[in-house]
C-alpha positions in Angstrom: -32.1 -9.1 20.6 -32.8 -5.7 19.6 -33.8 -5.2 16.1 -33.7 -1.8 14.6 -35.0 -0.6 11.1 -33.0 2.5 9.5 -33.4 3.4 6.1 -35.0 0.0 5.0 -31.0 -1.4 6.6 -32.0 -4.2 9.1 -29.7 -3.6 11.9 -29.0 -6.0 15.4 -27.2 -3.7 18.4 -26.6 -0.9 15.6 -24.8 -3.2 13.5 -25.6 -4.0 9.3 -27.0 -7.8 9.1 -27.5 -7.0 5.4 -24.0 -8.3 4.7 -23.9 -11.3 6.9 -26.6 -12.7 4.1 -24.7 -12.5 1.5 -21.0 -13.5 2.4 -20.7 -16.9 1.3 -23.4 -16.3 -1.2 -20.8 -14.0 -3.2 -18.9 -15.7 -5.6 -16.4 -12.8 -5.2 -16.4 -13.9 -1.6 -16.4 -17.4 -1.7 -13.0 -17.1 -4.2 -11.6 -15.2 -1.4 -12.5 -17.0 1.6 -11.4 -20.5 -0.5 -7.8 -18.5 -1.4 -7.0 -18.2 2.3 -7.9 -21.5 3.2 -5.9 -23.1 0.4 -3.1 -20.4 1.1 -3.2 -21.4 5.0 -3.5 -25.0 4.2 -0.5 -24.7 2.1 1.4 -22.8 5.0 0.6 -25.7 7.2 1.7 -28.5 4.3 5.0 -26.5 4.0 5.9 -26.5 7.7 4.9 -29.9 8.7 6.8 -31.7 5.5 9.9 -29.8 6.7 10.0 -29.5 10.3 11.9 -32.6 11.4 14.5 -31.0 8.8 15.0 -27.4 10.4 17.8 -26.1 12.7 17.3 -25.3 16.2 16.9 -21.8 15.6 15.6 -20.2 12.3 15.7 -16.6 11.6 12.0 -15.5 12.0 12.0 -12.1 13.7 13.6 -9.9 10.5 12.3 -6.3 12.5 14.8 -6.9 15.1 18.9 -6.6 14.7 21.2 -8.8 12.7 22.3 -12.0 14.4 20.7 -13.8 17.8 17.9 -11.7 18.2 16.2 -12.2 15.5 16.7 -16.0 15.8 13.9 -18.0 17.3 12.7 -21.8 18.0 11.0 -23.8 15.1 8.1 -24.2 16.7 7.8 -19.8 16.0 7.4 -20.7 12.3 3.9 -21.6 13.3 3.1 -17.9 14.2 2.6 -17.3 10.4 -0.4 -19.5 9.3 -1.6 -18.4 12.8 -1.6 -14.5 12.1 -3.2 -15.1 8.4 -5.8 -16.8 9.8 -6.3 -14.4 12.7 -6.4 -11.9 9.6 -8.8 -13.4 7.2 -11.2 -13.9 10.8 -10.9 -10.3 11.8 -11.3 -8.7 8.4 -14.3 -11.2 7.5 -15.7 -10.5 10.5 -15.5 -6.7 10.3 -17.1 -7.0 6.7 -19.8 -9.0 7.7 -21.0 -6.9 10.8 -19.6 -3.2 10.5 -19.0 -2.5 6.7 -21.9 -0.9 5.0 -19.8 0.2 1.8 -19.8 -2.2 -1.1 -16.0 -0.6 -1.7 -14.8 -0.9 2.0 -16.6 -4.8 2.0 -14.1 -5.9 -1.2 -11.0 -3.9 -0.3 -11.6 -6.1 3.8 -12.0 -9.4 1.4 -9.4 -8.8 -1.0 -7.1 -8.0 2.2 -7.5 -11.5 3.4 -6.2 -13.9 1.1 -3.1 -11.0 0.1 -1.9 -11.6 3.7 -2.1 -15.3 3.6 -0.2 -15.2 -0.1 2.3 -13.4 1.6 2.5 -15.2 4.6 3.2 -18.5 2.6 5.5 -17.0 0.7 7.3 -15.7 3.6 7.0 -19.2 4.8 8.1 -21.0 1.8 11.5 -18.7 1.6 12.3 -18.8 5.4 12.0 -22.8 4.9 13.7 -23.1 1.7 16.2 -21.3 2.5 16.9 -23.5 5.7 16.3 -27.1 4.6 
């Protein structure tokens, strides 16, 4: 590996390792990283407890037009817990190796569980108002 000293910042390839210390170790962190968990979690709950219970097709694709085309296969609900996980990995992953900024580090965090929120939610309603 190729270790590089710049301005007393340890770097690996050009990238901060500075951050990847203390990312569990930040109680501002941990709260976030245990809010998506619990928020994904609760996606998961949600759609398993109520998916012997759904139609054939629930409406899941609100970007496209009114009526069949926006109407998809339950097994589509599970794109939602997927994509706030893929978000809390990307963003914690971009604030642990590329984010030098202790703004730009909290804004990445805070972004995380605010998707999975509203990704259950979204969940939740598109359920509830189903079943």
């Amino acid at each position: 590996m190729v270790n590089q000293t710049h301005d007393g910042l340890n770097l690996r390839f050009g990238f901060r390792t500075e951050a990847s210390t203390g990312l569990l170790q930040d109680r501002f962190s941990f709260w976030a990283i245990l809010l998506c968990l619990i928020f994904t979690a609760a996606q998961i709950a949600i759609i398993l407890v109520s998916f012997k219970k759904l139609p054939p097709e629930l409406p899941i694709f609100y970007s496209k037009p009114w009526g069949e085309p926006m109407l998809a296969s339950p097994l589509f609900i599970w794109i939602l817990p997927g994509l706030s996980f893929l978000f809390a990995a990307v963003n914690y992953l971009i604030a642990r190796l590329l984010i030098s900024e202790t703004f730009l580090y909290r804004v990445l965090i805070v972004f995380a569980p605010t998707c999975a929120f509203a990704a259950l939610y979204d969940t939740a309603k598109i359920i509830s108002l189903l079943v």
